[in-house]
C-alpha positions, 0 to 999 in steps of 0.5 A: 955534170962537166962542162967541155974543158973539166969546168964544172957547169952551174945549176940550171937557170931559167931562162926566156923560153923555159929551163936552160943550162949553162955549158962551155958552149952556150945555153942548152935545154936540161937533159934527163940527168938535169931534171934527175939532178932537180928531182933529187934536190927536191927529194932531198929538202923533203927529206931533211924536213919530214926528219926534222919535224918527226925527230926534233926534240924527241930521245931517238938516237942519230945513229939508229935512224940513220941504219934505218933509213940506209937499211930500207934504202938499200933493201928497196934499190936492191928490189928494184935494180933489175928493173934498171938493167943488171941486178945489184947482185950481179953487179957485186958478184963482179967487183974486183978486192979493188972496187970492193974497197972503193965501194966500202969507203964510197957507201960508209964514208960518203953516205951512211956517215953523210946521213949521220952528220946530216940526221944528227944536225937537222935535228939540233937547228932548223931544216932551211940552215941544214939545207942551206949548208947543204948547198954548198956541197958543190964548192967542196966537190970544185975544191977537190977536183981543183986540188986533187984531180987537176980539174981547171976552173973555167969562167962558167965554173967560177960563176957558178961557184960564186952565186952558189956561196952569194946564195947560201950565205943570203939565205943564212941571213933570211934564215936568221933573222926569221928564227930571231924573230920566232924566238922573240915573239915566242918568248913575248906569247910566253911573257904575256901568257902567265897573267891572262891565265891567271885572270882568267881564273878570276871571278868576274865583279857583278 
């Protein structure tokens, strides 16, 4: 989403008479791309947990989860495209050599090897650090515009940048300091757990 002027807008904000959106010309109710955009956030944290409880010290392989994951994707959007409007058959059977190699570098470089960074991380550290991470996705995607695209970076853009980055590195704090804590009280249950065992077994004196 772009505010009016190539700034990018930032995330939606709740406000007093429900959810609004920022833009280059004040406050404005979320539209339908909005709410998808809210959706996918939401599809995307359940996603990063479930892959992590369910693969978490466990011999599976990054690569191979990943191909699933891609594969079945592809398979079920594939199905379900003419529901959308053109089939994703049709829409390929149209592409020029040109959009073919943007397609390609879009799908391999941009998704599946995404996944794969993302797949392989959530499983050596917590989802909330994988997910706090990922939420900076949008200062890369500034950083790009700004740089390589000629984009301008409005006031709106800069706050939202800013409160992006205040954000995730407070979360990294809360996030921190909850595993040290896990750790520490894990590590003392272990501690104290060997001797309460070990009278257990202990005949009690009569």
């Amino acid at each position: 989403m772009r505010a009016p002027g190539g700034a990018p807008s930032t995330r939606s904000t709740r406000g007093r008479w429900g959810y609004v959106r920022p833009t280059g010309t004040g406050l404005h109710p979320p539209t339908a791309g909005d709410w998808l955009v809210l959706a996918a956030a939401v599809a995307r944290a359940v996603h990063v947990t479930v892959m992590h409880r369910k693969s978490a010290r466990k011999q599976y392989d990054s690569l191979s989860l990943t191909y699933v994951q891609m594969t079945t994707a592809a398979v079920l959007f594939c199905a379900v495209s003419p529901l959308a409007g053109v089939p994703a058959w049709t829409v390929a059977s149209r592409l020029s050599p040109g959009l073919w190699l943007v397609l390609l570098y879009l799908a391999l470089i941009g998704t599946v090897f995404a996944f794969f960074v993302q797949m392989w991380a959530v499983r050596k550290t917590s989802p909330s650090r994988v997910s706090l991470l990922l939420g900076t996705e949008p200062i890369w995607a500034l950083l790009v515009g700004v740089l390589l695209g000629g984009d301008r970076l409005g006031i709106h853009g800069a706050a939202g940048a800013a409160l992006i980055l205040v954000g995730a590195g407070w979360g990294q704090r809360i996030e921190r300091k909850h595993r040290e804590e896990k750790e520490k009280n894990g590590s003392a249950v272990v501690g104290s757990g060997t001797p309460e065992r070990a009278e257990e077994g202990r005949p009690v004196a009569g």
